[in-house]
C-alpha positions as CSV (number, residue, x, y, z in Angstrom):
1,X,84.9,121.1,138.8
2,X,85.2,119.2,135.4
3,X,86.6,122.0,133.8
4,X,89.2,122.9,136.5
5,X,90.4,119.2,136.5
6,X,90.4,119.7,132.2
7,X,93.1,122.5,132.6
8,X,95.2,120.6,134.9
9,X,95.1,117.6,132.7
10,X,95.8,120.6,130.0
11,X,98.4,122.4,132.1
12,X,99.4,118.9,132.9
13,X,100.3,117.4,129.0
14,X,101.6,120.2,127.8
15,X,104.7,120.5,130.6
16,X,105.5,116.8,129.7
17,X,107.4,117.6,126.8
18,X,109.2,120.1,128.4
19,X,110.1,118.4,131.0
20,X,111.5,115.2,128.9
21,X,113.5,118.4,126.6
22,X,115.3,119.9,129.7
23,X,116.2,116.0,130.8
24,X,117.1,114.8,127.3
25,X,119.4,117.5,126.1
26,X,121.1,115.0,124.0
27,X,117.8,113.8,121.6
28,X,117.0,116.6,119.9
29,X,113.6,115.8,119.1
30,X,112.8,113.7,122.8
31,X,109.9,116.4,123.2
32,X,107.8,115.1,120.1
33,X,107.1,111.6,122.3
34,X,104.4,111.5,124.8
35,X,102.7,108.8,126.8
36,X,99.3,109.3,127.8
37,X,97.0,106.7,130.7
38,X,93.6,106.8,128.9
39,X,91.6,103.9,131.1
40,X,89.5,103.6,128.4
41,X,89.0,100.7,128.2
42,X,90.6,100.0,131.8
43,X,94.1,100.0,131.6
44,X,94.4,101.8,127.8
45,X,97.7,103.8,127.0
46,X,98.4,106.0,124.2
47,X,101.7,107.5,123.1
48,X,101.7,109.8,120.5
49,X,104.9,110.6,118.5
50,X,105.8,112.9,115.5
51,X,107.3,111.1,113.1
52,X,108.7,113.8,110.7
53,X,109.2,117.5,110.3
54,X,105.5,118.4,108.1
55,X,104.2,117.6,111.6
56,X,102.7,113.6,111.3
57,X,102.0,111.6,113.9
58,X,102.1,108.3,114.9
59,X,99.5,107.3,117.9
60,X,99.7,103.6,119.4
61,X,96.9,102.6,121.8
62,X,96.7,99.6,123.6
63,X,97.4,97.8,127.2
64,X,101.4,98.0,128.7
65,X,102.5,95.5,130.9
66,X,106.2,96.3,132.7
67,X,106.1,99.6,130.9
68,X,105.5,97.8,127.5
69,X,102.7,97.3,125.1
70,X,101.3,93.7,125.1
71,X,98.5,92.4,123.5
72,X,96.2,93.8,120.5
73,X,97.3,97.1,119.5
74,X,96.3,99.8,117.1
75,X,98.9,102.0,115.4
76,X,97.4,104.9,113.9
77,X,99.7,107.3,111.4
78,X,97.9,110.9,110.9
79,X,99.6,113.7,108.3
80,X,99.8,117.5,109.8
81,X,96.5,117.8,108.7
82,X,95.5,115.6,111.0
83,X,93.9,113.2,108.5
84,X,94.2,109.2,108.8
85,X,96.9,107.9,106.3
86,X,96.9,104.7,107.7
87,X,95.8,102.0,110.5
88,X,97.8,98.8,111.7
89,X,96.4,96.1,113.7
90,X,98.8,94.3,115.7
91,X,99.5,91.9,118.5
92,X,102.6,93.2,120.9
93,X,104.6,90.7,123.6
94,X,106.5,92.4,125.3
95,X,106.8,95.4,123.1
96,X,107.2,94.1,120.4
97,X,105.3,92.8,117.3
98,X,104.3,89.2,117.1
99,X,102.0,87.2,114.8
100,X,100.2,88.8,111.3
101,X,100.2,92.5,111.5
102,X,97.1,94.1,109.2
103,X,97.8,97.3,107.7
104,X,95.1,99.3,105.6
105,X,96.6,102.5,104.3
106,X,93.9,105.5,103.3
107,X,93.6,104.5,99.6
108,X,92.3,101.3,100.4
109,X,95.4,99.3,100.1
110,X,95.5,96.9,102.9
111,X,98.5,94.2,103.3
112,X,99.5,92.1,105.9
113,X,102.9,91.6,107.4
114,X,104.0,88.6,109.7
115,X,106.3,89.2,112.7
116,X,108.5,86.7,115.0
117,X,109.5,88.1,118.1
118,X,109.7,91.7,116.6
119,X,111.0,90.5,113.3
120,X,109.5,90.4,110.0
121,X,109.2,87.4,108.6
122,X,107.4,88.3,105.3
123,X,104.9,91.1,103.5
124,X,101.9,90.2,101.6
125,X,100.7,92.9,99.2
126,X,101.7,95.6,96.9
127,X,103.8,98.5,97.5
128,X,105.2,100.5,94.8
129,X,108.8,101.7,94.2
130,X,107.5,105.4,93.4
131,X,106.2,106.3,96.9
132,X,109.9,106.6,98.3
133,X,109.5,109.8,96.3
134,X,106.0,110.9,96.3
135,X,104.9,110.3,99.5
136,X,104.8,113.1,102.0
137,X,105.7,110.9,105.3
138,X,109.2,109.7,104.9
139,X,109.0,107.5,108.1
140,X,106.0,105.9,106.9
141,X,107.4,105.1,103.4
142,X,110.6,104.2,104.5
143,X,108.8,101.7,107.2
144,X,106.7,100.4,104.3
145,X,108.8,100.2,101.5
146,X,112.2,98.9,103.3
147,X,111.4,95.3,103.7
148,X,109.6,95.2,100.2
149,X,113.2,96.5,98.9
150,X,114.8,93.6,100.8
151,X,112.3,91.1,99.4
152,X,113.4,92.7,96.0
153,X,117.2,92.4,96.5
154,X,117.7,89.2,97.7
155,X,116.1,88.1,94.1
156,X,117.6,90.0,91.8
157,X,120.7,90.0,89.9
158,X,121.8,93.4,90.4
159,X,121.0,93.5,94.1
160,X,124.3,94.7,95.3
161,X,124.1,97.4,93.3
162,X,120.5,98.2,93.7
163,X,120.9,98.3,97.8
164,X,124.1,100.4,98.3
165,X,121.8,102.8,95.8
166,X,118.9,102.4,97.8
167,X,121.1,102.7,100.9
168,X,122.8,106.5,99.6
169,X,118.7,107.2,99.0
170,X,117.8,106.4,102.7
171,X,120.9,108.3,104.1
172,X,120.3,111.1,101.6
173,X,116.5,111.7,102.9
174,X,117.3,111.4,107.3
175,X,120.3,113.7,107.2
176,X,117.6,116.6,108.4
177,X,115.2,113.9,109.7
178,X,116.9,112.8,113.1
179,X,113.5,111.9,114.4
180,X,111.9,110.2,111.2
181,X,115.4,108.1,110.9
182,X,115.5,107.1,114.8
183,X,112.2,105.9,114.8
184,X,112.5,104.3,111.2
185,X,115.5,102.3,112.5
186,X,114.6,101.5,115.8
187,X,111.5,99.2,114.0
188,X,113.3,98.0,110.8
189,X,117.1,97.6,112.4
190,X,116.9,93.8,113.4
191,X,115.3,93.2,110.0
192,X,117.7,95.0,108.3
193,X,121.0,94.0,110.5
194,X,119.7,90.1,110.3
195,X,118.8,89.7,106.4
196,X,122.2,91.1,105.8
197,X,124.5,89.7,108.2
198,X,123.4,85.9,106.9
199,X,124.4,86.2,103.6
200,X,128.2,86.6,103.6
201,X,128.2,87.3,100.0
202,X,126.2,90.3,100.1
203,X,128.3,91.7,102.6
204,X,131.2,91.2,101.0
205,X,130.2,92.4,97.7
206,X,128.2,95.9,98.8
207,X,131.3,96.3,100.3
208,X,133.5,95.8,97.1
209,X,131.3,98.0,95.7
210,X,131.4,101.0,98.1
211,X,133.6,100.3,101.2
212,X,133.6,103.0,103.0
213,X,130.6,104.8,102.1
214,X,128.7,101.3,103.1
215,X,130.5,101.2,106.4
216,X,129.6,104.7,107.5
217,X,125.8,104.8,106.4
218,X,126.0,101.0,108.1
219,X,127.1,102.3,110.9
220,X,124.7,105.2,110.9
221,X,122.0,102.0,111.5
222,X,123.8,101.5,114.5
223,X,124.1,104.9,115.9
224,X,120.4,105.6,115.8
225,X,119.7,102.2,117.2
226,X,122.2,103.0,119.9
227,X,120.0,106.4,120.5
228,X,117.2,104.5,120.7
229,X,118.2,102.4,123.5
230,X,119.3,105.2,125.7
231,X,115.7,107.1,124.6
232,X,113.5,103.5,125.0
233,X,115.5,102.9,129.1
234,X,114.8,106.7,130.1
235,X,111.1,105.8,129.7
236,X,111.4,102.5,131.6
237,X,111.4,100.3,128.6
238,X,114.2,99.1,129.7
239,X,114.8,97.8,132.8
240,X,118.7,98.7,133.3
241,X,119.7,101.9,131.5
242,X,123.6,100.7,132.4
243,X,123.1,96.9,131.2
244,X,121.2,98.3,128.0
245,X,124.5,100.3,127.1
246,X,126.5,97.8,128.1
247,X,125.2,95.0,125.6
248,X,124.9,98.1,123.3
249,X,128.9,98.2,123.1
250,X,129.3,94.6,123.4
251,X,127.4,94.3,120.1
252,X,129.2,97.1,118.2
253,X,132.6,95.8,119.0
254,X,131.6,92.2,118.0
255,X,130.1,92.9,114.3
256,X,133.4,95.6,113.8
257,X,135.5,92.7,114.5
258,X,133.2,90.5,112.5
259,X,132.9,93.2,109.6
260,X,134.6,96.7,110.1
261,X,137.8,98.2,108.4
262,X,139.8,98.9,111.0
263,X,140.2,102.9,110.7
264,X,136.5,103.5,110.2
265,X,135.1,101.4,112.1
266,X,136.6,102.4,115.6
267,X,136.5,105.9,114.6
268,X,132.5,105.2,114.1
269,X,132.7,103.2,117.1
270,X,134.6,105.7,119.6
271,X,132.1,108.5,118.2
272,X,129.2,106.2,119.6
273,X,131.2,106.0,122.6
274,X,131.9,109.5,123.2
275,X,128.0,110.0,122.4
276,X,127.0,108.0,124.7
277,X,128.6,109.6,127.6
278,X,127.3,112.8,127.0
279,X,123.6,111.0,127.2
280,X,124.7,109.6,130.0
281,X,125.9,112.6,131.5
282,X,122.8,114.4,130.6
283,X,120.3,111.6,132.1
284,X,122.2,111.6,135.1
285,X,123.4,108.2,135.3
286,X,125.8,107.1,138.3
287,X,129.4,108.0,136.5
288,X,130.9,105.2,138.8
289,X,128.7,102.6,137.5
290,X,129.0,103.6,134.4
291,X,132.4,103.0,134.9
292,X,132.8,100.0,136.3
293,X,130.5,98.6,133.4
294,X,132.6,99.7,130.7
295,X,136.1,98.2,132.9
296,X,133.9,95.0,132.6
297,X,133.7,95.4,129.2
298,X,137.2,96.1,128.1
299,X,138.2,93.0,130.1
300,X,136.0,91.2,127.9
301,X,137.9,92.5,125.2
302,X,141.4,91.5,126.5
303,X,140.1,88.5,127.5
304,X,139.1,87.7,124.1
305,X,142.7,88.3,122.7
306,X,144.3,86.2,125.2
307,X,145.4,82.8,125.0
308,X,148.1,80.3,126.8
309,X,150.8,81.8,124.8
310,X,149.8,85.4,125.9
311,X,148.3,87.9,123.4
312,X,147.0,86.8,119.6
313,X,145.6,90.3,118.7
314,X,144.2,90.8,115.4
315,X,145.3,94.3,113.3
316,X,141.6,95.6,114.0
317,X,141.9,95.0,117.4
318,X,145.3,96.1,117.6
319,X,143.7,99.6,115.5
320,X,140.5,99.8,118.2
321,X,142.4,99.3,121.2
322,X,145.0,102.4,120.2
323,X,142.1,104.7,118.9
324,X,140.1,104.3,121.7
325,X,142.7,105.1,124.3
326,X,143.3,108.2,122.8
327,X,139.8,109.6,122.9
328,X,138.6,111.3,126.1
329,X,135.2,111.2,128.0
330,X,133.0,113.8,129.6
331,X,133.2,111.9,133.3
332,X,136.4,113.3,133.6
333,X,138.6,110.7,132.8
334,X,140.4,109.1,129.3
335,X,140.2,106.1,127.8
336,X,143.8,105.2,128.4
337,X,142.7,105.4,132.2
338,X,139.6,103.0,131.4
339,X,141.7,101.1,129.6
340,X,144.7,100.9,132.8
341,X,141.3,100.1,134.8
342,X,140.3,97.1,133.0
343,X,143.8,95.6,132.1
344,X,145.1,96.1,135.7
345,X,141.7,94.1,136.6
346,X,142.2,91.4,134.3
347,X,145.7,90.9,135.2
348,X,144.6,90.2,138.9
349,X,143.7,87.0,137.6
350,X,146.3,85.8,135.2
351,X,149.0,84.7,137.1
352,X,150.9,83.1,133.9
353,X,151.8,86.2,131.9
354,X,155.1,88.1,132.6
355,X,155.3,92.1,132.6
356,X,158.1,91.4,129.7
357,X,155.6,90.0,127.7
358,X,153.3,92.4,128.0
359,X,155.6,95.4,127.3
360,X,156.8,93.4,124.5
361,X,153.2,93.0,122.9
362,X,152.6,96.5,123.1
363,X,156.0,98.4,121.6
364,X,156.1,95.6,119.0
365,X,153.2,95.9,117.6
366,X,153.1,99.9,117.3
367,X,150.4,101.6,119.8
368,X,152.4,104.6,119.9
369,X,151.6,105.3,122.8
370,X,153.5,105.2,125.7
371,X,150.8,105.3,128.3
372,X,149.4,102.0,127.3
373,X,153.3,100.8,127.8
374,X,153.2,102.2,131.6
375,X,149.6,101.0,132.4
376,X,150.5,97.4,131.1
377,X,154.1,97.6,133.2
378,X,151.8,99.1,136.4
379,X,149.1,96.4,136.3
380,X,151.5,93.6,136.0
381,X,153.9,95.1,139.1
382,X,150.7,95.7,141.3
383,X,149.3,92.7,140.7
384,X,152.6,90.6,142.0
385,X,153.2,93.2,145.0
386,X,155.8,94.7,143.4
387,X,157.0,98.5,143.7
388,X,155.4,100.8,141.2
389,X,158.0,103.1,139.8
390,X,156.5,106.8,139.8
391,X,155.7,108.4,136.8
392,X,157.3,111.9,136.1
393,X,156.4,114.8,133.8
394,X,158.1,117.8,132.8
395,X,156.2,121.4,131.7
396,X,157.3,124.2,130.4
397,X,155.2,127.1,132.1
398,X,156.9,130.5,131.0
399,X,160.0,132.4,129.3
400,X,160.6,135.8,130.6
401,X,163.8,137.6,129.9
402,X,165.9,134.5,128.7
403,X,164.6,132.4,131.7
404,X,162.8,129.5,131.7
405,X,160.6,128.2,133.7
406,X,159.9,124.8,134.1
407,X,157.5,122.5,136.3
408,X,158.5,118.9,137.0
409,X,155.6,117.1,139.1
410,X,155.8,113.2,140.3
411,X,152.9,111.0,140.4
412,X,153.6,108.3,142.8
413,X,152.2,104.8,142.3
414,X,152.7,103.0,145.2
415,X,156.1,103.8,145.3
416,X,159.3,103.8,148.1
417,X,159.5,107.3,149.4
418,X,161.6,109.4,146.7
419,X,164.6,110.5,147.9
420,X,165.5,113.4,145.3
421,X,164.0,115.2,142.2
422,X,165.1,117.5,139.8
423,X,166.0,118.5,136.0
424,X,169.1,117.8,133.7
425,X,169.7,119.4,130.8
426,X,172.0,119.2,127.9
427,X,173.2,119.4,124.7
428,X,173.1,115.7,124.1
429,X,169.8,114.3,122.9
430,X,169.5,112.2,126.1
431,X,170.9,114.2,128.8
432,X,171.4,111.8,132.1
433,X,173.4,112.3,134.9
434,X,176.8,112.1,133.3
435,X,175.9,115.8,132.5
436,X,176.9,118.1,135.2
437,X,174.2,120.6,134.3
438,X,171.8,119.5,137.6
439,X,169.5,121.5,139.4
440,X,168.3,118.6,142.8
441,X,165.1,119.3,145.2
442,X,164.1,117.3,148.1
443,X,160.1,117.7,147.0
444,X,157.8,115.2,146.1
445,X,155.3,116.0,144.4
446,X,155.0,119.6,142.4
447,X,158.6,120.9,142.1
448,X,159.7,124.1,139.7
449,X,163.3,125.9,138.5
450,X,164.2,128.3,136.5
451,X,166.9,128.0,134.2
452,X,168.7,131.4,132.6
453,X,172.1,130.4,132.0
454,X,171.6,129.0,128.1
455,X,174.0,129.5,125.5
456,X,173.1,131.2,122.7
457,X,172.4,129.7,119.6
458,X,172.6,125.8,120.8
459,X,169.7,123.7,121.6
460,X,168.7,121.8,124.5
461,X,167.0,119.0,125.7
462,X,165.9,119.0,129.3
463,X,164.5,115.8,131.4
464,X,163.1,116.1,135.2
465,X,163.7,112.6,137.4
466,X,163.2,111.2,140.3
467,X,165.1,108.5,142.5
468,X,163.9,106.4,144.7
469,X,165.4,103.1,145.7
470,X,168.9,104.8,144.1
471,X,166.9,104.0,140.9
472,X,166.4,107.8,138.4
473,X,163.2,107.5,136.6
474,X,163.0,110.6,133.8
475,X,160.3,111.8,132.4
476,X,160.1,113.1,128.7
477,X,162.1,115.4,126.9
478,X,161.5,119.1,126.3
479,X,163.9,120.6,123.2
480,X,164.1,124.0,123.6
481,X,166.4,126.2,121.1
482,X,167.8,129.2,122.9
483,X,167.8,131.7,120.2
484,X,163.6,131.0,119.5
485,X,163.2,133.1,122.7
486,X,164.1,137.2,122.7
487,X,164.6,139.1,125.6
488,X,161.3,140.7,126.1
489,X,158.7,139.6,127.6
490,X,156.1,141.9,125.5
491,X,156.8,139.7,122.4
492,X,157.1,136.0,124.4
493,X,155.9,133.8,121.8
494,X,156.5,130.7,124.4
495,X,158.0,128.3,122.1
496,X,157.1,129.6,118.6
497,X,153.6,128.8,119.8
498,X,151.6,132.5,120.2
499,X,148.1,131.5,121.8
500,X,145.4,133.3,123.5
501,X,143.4,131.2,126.0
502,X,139.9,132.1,127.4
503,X,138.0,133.0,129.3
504,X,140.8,132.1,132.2
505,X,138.6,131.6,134.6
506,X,136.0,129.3,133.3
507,X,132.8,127.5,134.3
508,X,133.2,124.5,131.7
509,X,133.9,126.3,128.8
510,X,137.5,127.4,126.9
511,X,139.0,128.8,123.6
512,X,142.4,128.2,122.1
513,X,143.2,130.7,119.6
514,X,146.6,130.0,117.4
515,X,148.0,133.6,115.6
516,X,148.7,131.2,112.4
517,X,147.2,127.3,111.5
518,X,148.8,124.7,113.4
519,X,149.6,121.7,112.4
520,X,149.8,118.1,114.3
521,X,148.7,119.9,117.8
522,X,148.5,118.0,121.0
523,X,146.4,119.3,123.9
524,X,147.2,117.9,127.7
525,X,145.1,118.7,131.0
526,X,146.5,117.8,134.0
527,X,145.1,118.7,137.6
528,X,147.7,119.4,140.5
529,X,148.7,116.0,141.6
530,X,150.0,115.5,137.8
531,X,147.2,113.5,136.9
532,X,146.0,113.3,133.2
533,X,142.6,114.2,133.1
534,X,142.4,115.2,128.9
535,X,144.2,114.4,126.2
536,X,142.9,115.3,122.2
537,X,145.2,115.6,119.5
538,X,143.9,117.8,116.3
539,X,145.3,118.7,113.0
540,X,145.5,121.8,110.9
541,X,143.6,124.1,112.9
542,X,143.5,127.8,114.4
543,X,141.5,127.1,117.6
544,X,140.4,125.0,119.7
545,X,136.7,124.7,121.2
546,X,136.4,122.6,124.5
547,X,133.5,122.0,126.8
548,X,135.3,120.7,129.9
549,X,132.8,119.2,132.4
550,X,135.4,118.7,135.5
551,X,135.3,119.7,138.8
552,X,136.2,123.5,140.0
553,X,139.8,123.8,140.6
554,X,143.6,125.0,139.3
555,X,144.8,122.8,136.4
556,X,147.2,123.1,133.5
557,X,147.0,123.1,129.6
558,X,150.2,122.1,128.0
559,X,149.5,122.5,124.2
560,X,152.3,121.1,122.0
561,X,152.9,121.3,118.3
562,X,155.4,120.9,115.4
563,X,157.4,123.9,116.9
564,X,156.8,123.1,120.1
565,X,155.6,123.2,123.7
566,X,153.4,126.0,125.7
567,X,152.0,125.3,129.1
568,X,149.2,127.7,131.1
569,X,147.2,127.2,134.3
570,X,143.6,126.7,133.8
571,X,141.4,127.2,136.5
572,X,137.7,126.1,136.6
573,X,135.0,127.5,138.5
């Protein structure tokens, strides 16, 4: 009987790790963590943890409370040998370290280290300077060395110097490490973010020193503590996975207002972001709350840049707030439309700004982007009961023969009931209805024409509208030069743009192959009510690699670039 209950303990242990793999696609080493229910004594758990890629181990034994160690507890660090390179002796409240913490490493050095609510406070003992380099367990070095190397710094004339070299030393050894560093910073990152962050000067002179390479290895501290936070809730260490990620963004956005450069720092910070919703997709969590936590805390971040006069937005802010509505998520919507959540939310209750103002804040102040411009207008005209006007689009789906197809769709927004739709066209650079070149429909919605009566050699810029309340509302233009277009269809090159697009139909997956590099390339996926569900914009490339996770059904790619505009249906499986 004992020996059938060993292999199912056995059987047991061994699928853990799987199991946490298949859930935690997104940490690539999740599998090396394992928590074990010893009862010996009563009420003993162990976890055991590999700590880097020669096959170490770190083993923690003691009591949990709430998922948490508390009280005394033993950490024990083993090489791949399986011999004992060192034991600590510690007291935990409520996971973390409190009080002295005794280390004695396996050569007999023994050194104490005093915690305050998880942070260290001091080190007694000797380490030296040469086991960065000798020592065979990076985590453990670079867990016992760090704060000695603080210590050091904050003492010495050339500390600047001395830590930005420390720091390319750090980054240099966890850039094939991802466990060692995640580990390494998830213990060290409050020490290290703390002792930093109250000395102004040493901020400001590491980054004199190296500003952008500081910034990105800084921000790497960040990332992995961000990792950590999404690895520590999926084993209940935290209590809300959503609240966790939450206060996780809250943080990041605060210090890059406190210490980012603009560029770099939201680029770090939208990379964290876009990271994080993969996890998040890959754990499983509710998309809608994740949603409505991260509306929550872009309102915070209007709120913060509003005042009785209306907006006082900083440059960085100004910088985050266009960077991050042009990246997209794997939940199937953009940032722009987070964005329109939140500022339509937050204008529910500001009764004392005007949609002129708003508009004004935007265009002035250079987003480039005119979605933000509509989402602002929308928010403010829903929020007083006015009449949304309906946003229109304009496509261009083929060229056959000299004909062009085109596809116009509306996207009503609360809207009267439109009362006509069409396309003008023209040789004028904004062609309106003084032009009498006017094709009308009586759809709403998805409306097409084709258009074959061109003159050669002239270009043309085409617009589709919509009127309702006898007001025309045009979408953008399309410039399309007859004479880029032959006759045949064999050799369409669809706007100078020659692609290839597969596989057409798809599960999630798709390619974008260019015949030659492209240059300032936009990329567009709408479904069939017009909506935007993607938008990306890349730079010098020859193809384009997407993983699209979005429900099965027909959308379209419109893919523009410096000679142009192509359009295809897409349709997901």
């Amino acid at each position: 009987m004992k020996i059938n209950n060993f292999f199912l303990i056995l059987i047991f242990a061994l699928s853990i790790p799987i199991l946490f793999s298949s859930c935690l696609g997104f940490f690539e080493l999740a599998y090396r963590y394992n928590v074990e229910f010893i009862d010996d004594p009563p009420g003993t758990y162990r976890t055991t943890q590999q700590i880097d890629a020669e096959g170490s181990q770190r083993i923690v034994t003691g009591k949990r409370a709430n998922g948490l160690f508390a009280g005394p507890v033993q950490i024990v660090i083993k090489d791949a040998s399986g011999m004992i390179r060192s034991v600590e002796s510690a007291n935990f409240v409520r996971g973390v370290r409190c009080g002295v913490s005794k280390v004695e490493k396996a050569d007999g050095t023994v050194f104490e280290r005093h915690y305050e609510n998880g942070r260290l406070i001091n080190i007694e003992g000797s380490i030296t300077q040469s086991e960065i380099r000798n020592s065979t367990s990076t985590y453990e070095v670079l867990k016992n060395t760090f704060p000695w190397y603080l210590e050091q710094f904050f003492t010495e004339e050339d500390k600047y110097e001395r830590f930005r070299d420390f720091l390319f030393e750090v980054d240099d050894r966890l850039d094939d490490e991802f466990f060692v560093g995640s580990q390494f910073f998830g213990e060290m990152f409050e020490d290290v973010i703390y002792d930093i962050e109250e000395d102004d000067l040493f901020i400001d002179e590491i980054i004199r020193y190296e500003e952008i390479v500081f910034v990105e290895i800084f921000y790497d501290f960040y990332n992995f503590e961000f990792r950590r936070a999404l690895h520590d809730s999926y084993f209940g260490r935290q209590v809300n996975t959503y609240e966790a990620i939450r206060n996780t963004y809250t943080e990041l956005y605060d210090y890059f207002l406190d210490n980012g450069h603009s560029t770099i720092a939201v680029e770090e910070f939208c990379a964290d972001f876009e990271s994080s919703v993969d996890a998040l997709v890959d754990l499983n969590v509710d998309h809608p709350m994740f949603t409505d936590s991260l509306d929550s805390w872009m309102i915070k971040v209007l709120e913060d840049n509003f005042d009785d006069q209306g907006f006082t937005i900083h440059s960085k802010e100004r910088e985050f707030l266009r960077l991050f509505s042009g990246h997209e998520t794997d939940l199937g919507l953009t940032n722009y439309e987070l964005y329109r959540q939140a500022l339509r939310t937050f204008l529910l209750g500001r009764s004392d700004l005007i949609a002129d103002d708003l508009i004004e804040f935007i265009e002035e102040r250079r987003f480039d982007n005119n979605h933000l411009v509509l989402a602002t207008q929308e928010a403010y005209l829903r929020r007083n009961g006015h009449v949304v006007p309906p946003f229109v689009t304009l496509m261009l789906e083929d060229v056959q023969g000299g004909t062009f197809s085109l596809r116009g769709n509306i996207l009503l927004q609360g809207s009267e009931e439109i009362t006509e739709t069409g396309f003008v066209w023209d040789t004028i650079y904004t062609p309106g209805f003084n032009s009498f070149r006017i094709i009308a429909s009586e759809q709403n919605g998805e409306f097409r024409v084709n258009i074959n009566d061109f003159e050669e050699n002239r270009r043309y810029f085409i617009r589709a509208y919509a009127v309702y309340e006898d007001v025309a509302v045009f979408s953008s233009r399309l410039e399309i030069n007859s004479d880029d277009f032959p006759s045949s269809i064999e050799t369409i090159p669809n706007t100078n743009i020659q692609i290839s697009i597969f596989p057409n139909p798809t599960s999630s997956e798709i390619n974008i192959h260019f015949v030659e590099e492209k240059k300032d390339v936009e990329l567009i996926i709408t479904d069939n009510q017009g909506r935007m569900i993607m938008m990306k914009e890349y730079d010098r490339i020859t193809q384009i690699s997407e993983n699209l996770k979005m429900p099965s059904g027909i959308y379209y790619i419109s893919i523009g670039t410096d000679k142009g505009q192509v359009s295809s249906k897409l349709i997901i499986e």
